[in-house]
VEXDREN-2710 file (C-alpha; in Angstrom, 1 decimal):
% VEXDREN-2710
k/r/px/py/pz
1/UNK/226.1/-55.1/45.8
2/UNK/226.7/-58.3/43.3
3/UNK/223.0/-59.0/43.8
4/UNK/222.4/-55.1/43.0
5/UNK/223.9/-55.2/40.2
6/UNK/223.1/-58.3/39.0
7/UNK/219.4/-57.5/38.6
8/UNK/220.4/-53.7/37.0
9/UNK/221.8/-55.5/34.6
10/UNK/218.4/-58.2/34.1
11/UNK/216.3/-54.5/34.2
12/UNK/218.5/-53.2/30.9
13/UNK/218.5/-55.8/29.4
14/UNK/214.5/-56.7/29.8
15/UNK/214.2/-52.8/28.9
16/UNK/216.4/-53.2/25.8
17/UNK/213.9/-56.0/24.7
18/UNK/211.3/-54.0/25.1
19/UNK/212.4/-51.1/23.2
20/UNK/213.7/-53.2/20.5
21/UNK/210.4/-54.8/19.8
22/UNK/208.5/-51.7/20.0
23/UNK/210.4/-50.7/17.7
24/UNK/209.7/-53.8/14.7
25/UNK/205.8/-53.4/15.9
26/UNK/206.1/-49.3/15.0
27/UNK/208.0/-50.2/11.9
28/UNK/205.7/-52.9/10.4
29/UNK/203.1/-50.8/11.0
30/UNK/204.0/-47.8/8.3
31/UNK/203.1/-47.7/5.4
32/UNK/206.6/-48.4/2.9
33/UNK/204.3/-48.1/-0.3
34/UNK/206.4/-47.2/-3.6
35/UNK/204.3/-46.1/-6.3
36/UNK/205.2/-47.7/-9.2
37/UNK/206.8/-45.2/-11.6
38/UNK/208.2/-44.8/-14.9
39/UNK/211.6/-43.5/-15.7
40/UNK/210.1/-40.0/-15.5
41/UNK/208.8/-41.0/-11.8
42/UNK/205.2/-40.7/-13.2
43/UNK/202.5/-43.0/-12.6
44/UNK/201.2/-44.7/-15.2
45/UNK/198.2/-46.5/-13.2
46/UNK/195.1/-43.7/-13.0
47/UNK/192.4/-46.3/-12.7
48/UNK/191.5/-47.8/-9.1
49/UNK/189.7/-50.6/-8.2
50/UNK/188.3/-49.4/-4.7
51/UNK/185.8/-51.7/-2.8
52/UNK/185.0/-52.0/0.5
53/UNK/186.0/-55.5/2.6
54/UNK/182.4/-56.6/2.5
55/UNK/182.6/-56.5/-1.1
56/UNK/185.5/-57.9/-1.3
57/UNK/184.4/-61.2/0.6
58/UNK/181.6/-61.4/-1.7
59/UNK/183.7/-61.3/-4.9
60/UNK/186.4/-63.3/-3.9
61/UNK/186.4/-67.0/-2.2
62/UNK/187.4/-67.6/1.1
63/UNK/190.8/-68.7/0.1
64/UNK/191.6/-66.0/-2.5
65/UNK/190.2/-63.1/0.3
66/UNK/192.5/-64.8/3.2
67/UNK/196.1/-64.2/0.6
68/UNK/194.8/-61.2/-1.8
69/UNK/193.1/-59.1/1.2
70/UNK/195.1/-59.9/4.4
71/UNK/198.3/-61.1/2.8
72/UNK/198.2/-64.6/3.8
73/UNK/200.4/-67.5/1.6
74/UNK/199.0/-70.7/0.1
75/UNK/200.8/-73.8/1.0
76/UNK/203.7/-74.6/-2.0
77/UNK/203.7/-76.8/-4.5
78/UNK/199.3/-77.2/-3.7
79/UNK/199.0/-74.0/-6.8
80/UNK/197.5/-74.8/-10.4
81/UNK/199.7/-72.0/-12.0
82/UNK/203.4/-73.8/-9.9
83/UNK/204.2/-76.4/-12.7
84/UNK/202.2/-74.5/-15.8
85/UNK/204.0/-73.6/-18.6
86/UNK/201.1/-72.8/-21.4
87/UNK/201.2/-69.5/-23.1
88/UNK/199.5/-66.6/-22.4
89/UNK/199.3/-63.7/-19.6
90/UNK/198.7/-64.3/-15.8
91/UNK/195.9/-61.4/-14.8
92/UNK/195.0/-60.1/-11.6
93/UNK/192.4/-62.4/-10.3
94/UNK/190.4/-59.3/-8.4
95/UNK/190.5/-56.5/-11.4
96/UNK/191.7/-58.6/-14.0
97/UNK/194.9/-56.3/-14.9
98/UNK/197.3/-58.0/-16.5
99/UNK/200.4/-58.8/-14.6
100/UNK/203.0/-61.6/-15.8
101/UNK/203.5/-62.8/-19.2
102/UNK/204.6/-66.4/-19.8
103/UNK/207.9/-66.1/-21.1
104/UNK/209.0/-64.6/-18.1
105/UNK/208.3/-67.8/-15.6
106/UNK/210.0/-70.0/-14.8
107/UNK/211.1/-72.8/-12.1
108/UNK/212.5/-71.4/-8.9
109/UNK/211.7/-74.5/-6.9
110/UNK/210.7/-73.0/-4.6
111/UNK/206.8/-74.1/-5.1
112/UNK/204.7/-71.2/-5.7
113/UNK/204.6/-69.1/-9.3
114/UNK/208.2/-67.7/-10.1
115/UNK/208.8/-65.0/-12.6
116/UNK/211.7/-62.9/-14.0
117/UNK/209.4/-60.0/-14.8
118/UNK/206.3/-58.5/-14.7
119/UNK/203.8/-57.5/-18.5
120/UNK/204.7/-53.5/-17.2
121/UNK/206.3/-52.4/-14.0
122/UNK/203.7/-49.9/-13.1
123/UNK/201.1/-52.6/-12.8
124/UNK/202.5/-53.8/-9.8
125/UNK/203.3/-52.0/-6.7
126/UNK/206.2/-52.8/-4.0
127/UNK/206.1/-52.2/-0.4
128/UNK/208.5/-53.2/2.6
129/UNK/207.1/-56.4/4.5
130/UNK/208.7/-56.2/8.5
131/UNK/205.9/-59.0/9.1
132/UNK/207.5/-62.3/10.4
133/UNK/211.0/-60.2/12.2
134/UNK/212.3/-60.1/8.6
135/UNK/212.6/-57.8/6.1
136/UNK/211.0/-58.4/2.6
137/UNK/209.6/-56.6/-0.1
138/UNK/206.0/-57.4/-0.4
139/UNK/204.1/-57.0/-4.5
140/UNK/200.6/-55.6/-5.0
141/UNK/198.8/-55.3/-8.0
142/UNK/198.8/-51.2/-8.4
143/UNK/195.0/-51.2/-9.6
144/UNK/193.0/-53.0/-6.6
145/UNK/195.5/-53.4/-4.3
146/UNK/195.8/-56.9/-3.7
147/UNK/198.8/-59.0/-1.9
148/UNK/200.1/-60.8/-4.6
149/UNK/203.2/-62.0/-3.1
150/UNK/207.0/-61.2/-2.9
151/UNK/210.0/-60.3/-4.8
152/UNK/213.6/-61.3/-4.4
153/UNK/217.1/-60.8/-6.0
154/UNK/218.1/-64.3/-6.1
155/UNK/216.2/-65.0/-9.6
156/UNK/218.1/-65.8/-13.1
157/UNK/220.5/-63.4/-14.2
158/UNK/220.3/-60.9/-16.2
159/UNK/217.8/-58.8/-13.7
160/UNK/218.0/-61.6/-11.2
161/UNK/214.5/-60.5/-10.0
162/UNK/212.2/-63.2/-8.5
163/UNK/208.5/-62.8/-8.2
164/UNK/206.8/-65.3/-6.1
165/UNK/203.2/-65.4/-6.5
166/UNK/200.6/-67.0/-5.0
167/UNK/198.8/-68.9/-8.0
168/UNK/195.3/-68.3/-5.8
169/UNK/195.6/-64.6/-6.7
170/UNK/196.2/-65.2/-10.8
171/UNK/194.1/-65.8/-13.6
172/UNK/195.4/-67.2/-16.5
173/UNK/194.7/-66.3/-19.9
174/UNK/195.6/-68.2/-23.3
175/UNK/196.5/-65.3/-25.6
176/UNK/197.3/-65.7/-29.3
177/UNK/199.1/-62.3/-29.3
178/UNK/200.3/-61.9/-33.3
179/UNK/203.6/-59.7/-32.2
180/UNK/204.8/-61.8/-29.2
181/UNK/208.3/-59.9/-28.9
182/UNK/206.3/-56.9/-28.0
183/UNK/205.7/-58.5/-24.8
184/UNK/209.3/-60.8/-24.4
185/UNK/210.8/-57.3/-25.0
186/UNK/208.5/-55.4/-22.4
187/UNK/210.2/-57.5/-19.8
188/UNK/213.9/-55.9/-20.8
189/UNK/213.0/-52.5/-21.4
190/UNK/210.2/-49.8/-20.0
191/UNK/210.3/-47.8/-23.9
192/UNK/209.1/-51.4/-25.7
193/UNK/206.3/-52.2/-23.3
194/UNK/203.2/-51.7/-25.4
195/UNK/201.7/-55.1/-24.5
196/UNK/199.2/-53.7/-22.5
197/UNK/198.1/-50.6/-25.4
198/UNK/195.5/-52.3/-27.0
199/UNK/193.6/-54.2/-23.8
200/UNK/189.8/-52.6/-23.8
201/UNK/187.1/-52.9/-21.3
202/UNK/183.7/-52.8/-22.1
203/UNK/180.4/-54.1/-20.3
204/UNK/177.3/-55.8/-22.0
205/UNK/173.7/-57.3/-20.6
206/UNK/172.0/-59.7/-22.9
207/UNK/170.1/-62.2/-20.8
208/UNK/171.9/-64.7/-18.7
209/UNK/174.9/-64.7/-18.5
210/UNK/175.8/-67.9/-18.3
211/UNK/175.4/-68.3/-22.4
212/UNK/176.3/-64.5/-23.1
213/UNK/180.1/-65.2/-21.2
214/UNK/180.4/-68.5/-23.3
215/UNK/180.2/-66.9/-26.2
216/UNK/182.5/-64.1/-26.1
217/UNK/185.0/-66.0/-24.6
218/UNK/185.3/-68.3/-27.7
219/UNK/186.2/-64.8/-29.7
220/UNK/189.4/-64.7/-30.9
221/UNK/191.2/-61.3/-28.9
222/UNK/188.6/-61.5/-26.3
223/UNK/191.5/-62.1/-23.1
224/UNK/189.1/-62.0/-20.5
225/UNK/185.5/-62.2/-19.1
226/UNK/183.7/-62.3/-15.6
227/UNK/180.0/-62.5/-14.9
228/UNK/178.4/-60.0/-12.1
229/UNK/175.7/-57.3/-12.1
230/UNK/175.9/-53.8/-13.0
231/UNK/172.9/-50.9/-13.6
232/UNK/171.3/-51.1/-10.1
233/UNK/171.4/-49.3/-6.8
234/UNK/172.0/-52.1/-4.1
235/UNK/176.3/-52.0/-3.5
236/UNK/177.8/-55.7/-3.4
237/UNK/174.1/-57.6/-4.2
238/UNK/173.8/-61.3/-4.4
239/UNK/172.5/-63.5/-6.9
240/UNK/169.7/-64.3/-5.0
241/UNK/168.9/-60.7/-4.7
242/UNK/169.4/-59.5/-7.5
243/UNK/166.7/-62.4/-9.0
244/UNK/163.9/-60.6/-6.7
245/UNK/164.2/-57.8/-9.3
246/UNK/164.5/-55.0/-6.4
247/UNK/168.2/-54.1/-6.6
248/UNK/167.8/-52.8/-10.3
249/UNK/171.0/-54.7/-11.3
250/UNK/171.1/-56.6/-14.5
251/UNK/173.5/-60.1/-14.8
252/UNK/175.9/-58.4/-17.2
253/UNK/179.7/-59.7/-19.0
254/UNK/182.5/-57.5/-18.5
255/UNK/185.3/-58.1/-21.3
256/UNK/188.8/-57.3/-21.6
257/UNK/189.9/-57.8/-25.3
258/UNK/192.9/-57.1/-27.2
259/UNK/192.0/-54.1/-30.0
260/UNK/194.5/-55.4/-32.3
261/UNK/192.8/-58.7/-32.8
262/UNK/189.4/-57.9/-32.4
263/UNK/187.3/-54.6/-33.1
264/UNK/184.2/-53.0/-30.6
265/UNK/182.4/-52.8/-33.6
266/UNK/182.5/-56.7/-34.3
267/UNK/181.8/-57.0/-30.3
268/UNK/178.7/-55.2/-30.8
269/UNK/177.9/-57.5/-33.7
270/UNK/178.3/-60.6/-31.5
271/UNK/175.8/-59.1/-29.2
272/UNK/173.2/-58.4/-31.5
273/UNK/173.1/-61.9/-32.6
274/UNK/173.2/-64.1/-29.5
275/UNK/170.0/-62.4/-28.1
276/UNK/166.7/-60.4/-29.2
277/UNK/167.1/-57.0/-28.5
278/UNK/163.8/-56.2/-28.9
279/UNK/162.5/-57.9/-25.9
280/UNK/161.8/-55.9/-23.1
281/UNK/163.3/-56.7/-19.3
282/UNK/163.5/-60.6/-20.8
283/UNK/164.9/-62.7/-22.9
284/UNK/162.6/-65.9/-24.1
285/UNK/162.0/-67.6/-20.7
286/UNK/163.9/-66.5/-18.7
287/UNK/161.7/-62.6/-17.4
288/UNK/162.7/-59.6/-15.3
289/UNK/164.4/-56.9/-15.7
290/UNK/167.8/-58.7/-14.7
291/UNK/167.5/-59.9/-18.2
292/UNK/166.8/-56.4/-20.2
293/UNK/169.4/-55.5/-23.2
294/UNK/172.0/-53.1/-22.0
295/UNK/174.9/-51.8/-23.8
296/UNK/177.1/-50.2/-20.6
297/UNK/180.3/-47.9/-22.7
298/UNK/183.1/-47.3/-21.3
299/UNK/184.6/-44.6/-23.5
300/UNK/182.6/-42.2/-25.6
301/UNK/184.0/-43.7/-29.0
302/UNK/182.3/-46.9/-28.0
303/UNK/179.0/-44.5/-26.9
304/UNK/179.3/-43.6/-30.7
305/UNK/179.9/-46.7/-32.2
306/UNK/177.1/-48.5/-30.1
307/UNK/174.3/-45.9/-31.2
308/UNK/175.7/-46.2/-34.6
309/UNK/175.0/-49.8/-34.6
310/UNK/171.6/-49.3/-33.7
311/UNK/170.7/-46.7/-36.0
312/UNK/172.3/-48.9/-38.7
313/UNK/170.3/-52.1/-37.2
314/UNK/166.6/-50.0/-37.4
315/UNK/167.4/-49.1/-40.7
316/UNK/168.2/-52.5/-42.1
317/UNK/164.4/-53.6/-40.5
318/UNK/166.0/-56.8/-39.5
319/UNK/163.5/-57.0/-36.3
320/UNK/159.8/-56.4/-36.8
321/UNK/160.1/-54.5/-33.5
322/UNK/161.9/-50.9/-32.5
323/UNK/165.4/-52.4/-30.6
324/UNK/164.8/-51.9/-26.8
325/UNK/168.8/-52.0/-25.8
326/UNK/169.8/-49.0/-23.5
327/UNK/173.1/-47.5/-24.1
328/UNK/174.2/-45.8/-21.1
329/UNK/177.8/-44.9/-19.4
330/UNK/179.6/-48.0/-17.7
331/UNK/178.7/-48.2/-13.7
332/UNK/179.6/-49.9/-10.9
333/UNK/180.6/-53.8/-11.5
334/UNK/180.1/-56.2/-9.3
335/UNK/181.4/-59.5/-9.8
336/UNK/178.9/-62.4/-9.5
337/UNK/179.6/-65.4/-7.3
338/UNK/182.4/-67.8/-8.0
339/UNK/180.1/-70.6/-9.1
340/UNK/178.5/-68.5/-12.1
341/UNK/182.1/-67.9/-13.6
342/UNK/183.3/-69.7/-16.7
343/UNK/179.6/-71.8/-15.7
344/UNK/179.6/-73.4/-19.0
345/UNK/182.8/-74.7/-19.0
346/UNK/182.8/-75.7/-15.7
347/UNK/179.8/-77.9/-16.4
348/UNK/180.5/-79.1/-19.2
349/UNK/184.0/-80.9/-18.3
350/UNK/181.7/-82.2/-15.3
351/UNK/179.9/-84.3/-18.4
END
């Protein structure tokens, strides 16, 4: 009877095991997503940034695909951002949404990226994290999706939130932002968060875009640019490919620039000048129609101002030749291998 009962009581408790961790694998497995909100519960994030994985491991390196896409962790204290204190805003490193000003990190010690606050709370989203037999609260940028890393309540008072971010997933950009208060105050209060107003998008093809990148990025109010290709047919394409001329893409700059510090109109001056828009599907030696003049709007007042540019331009006669540039509604963007970003820069520090 002892022996019976013995080994009834080894069966309830091997069946309570069981149970119990069914239960953490059904529980880590749903889907705890809170959509970031404002005070009114509205959603203040319409765009999306929806690729598929293939895409993504083309975009991406191998490192910022294994913590952005499947919610890995870098090793501590091995991150450029952990001990960097410049100042400026920390962007999404997949859609390039801004996510963390500077004023709010600080030094957790705990050796990743530590911040009080995000630039606006509905550019990030939060979800349980059961992963590991804990629970945590996992943080995702709201606009592609991607693992970012956690936040905790043992952070600085007066919110005492702590964001731990892996620095592989961040961008950093050195922004001379006139009214910096606008974004110190963001961090305190949802009504003063206007940091993010003025940010623009807009898309332009000039040749290659090694040289076209390098010079908008020395424009004051320009906060971001990334190479890729845009215009074609082929989804995720390659450099390689897209130099056969048979995917109809064309290497293109996308820019994120601050309104307030610099106009569309003077963008569209810029790109005048650093090429020949007159020259059709090349630009001096370099020929095919990767290199034609494109003009990709993202909003119909650019549209406007773009065509206005050009009528303006044909008027003045400054080229002996009618302007070839297509202006034509902002497509798919696909972001061009690591090795062509910031390619002047990079090369140049190699000197």
């Amino acid at each position: 009877m002892r022996n019976i009962n013995k080994n009834f009581i080894i069966l309830l408790f091997f069946v309570f095991f069981m149970l119990a961790a069914i239960a953490v694998i059904v529980v880590s497995g749903i889907d705890f997503q809170e959509s970031p909100a404002d005070s009114k519960g509205e959603n203040k994030m319409i765009r999306k940034v929806n690729k598929t994985d293939a895409e993504w491991k083309i975009i991406l390196t191998p490192e910022q695909y294994r913590v952005m896409r499947k919610a890995g962790t870098e090793r501590p204290f091995s991150g450029k951002y952990n001990d960097h204190y410049q100042e400026g805003i920390y962007f999404c490193v997949g859609c390039g949404t801004p996510l963390f000003p500077s004023e709010t990190k600080y030094d957790h010690g705990t050796g990743w990226p530590s911040f009080t606050a995000p630039v606006d709370d509905s550019h990030l989203e939060n979800r349980n994290d059961f992963s590991h037999f804990m629970k945590r609260v996992e943080v995702r940028c709201a606009v592609c999706g991607a693992h970012l890393g956690h936040v905790f309540d043992d952070g600085p008072p007066p919110a005492y939130k702590h964001y731990c971010i892996n620095s592989v997933a961040l961008d950093f950009k050195d922004v001379n932002i006139q009214k910096q208060d606008n974004v110190s105050s963001s961090s305190k209060n949802k009504s003063d968060r206007k940091s993010s107003n003025n940010l623009e998008e807009t898309t332009f093809a000039a040749g290659c875009f090694w040289g076209v990148e390098h010079k908008f990025s020395q424009i004051k109010g320009v906060v971001r640019t990334e190479v890729g290709y845009a215009g074609g047919k082929v989804k995720g394409p390659t450099y390689k490919q897209v130099c056969t001329g048979e995917t109809g893409h064309a290497e293109v700059v996308r820019l994120q620039f601050d309104s307030s510090l610099v106009s569309y109109v003077e963008l569209l001056e810029t790109f005048f000048n650093l090429h020949d828009p007159t020259q059709i599907d090349r630009q001096g030696p370099d020929i095919g129609t990767q290199y034609r003049s494109i003009i990709f709007y993202h909003n119909e007042e650019q549209k406007r101002e773009a065509e206005e540019m050009v009528k303006k331009l044909e008027k003045s006669k400054k080229y002996n030749a009618p302007i070839a540039t297509k202006i034509i509604p902002a497509s798919e963007f696909y972001r061009a291998e690591e090795y062509h970003q910031k390619y002047y820069e990079k090369n140049l520090k190699r000197r």
